[in-house]
GUMAR-35463 format. One record per residue (C-alpha): residue in three letters; x, y, z. Coordinates in steps of 0.25 Angstrom, whole numbers, plus 5000, padded with zeros to 4 digits. Example, Ala and Ser with C-alpha at 12.3 -4.5 7.8 and 13.67 -1.06 7.14 Angstrom:
<atoms>
<atom res="ALA" x="5049" y="4982" z="5031"/>
<atom res="SER" x="5055" y="4996" z="5029"/>
</atoms>
This chain:
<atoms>
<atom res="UNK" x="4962" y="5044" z="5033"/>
<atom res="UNK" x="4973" y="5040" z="5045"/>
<atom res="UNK" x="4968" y="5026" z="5044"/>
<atom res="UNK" x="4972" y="5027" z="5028"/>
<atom res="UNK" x="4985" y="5031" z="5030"/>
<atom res="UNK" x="4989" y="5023" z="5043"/>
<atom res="UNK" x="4984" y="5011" z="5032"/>
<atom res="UNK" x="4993" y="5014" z="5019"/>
<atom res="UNK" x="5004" y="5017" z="5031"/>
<atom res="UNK" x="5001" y="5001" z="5036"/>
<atom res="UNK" x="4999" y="4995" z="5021"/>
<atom res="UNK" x="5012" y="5003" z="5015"/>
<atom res="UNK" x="5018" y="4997" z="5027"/>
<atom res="UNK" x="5015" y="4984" z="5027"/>
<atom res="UNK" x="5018" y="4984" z="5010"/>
<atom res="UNK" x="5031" y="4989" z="5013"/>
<atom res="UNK" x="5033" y="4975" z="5024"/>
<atom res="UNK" x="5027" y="4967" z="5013"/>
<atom res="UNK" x="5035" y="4972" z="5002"/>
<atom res="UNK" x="5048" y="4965" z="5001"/>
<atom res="UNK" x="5061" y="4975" z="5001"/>
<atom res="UNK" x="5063" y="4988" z="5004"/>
<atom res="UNK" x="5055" y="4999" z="5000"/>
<atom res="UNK" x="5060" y="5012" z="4999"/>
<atom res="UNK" x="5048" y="5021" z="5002"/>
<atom res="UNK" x="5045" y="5030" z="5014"/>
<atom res="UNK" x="5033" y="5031" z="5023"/>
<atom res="UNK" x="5023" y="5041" z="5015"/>
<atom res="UNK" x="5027" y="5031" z="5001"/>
<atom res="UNK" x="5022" y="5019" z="5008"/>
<atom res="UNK" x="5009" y="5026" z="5015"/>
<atom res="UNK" x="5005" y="5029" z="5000"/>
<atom res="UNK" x="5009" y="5016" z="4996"/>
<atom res="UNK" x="5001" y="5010" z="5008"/>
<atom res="UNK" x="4989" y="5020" z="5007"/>
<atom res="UNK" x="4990" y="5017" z="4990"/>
<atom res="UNK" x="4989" y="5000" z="4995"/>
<atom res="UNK" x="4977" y="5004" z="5003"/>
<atom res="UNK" x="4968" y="5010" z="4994"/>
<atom res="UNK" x="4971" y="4999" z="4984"/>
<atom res="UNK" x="4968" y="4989" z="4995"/>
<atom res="UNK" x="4955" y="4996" z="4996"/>
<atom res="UNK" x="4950" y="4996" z="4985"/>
<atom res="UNK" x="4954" y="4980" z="4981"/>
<atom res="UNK" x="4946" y="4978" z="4994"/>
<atom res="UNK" x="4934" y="4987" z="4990"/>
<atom res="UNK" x="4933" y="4980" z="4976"/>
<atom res="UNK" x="4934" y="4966" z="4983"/>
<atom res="UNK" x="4922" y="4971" z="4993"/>
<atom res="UNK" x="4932" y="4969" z="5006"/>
<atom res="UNK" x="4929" y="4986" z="5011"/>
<atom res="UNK" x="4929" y="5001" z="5006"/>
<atom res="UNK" x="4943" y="5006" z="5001"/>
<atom res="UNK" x="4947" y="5012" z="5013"/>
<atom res="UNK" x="4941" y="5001" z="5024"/>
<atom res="UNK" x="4951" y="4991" z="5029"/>
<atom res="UNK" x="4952" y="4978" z="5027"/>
<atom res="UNK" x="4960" y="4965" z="5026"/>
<atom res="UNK" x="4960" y="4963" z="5010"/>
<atom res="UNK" x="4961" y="4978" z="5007"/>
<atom res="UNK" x="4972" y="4978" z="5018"/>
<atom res="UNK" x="4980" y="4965" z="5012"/>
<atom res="UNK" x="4977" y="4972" z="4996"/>
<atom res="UNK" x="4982" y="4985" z="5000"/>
<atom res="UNK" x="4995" y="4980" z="5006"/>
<atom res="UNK" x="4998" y="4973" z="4993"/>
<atom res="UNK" x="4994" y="4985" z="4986"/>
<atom res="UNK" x="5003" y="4993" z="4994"/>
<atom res="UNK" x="5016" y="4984" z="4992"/>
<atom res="UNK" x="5013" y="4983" z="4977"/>
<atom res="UNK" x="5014" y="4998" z="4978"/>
<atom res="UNK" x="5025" y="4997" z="4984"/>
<atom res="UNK" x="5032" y="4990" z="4975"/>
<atom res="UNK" x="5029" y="4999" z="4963"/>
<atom res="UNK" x="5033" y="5010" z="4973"/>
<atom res="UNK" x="5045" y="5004" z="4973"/>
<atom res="UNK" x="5047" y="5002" z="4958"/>
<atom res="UNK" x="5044" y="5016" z="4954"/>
<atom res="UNK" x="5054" y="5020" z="4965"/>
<atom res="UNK" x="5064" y="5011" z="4962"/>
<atom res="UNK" x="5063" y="5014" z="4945"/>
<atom res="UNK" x="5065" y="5029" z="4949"/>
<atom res="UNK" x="5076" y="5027" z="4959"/>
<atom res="UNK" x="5084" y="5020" z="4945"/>
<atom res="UNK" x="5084" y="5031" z="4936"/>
</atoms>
């Protein structure tokens, strides 16, 4: 369970690195958005046959960032659309 989170923690991370501009989003939001990003990882590498849902690996790794910068970004629109009313 540590393991899990330390994880979302390093992938929300690295999204946020990846992901051009500034993000307005504290700590907790990108550990959700990081542990969100891992389980989607996971479960694109269980369907490809690369692991279990929860076991790391390179492909479930790479997917999960990019699931965790695409969440991200809608983060960021929902965010942004409220912060415009």
């Amino acid at each position: 369970m540590i393991g899990f989170i330390v994880a979302g923690l390093v992938i929300g991370a690295l999204a946020r690195l990846v992901k051009p501009g500034k993000q307005n989003l504290g700590l907790v939001a990108t550990l959700l958005l990081g542990l969100a990003g891992s389980v989607i990882g996971g479960l694109v590498a269980n369907l490809l046959g690369t692991g279990d849902i929860f076991e790391l690996n390179v492909l479930g790794f790479i997917v999960a960032v990019v699931a965790a910068v695409a969440l991200i970004g809608v983060a960021e629109a929902i965010t942004g659309s409220r912060a415009k009313r």
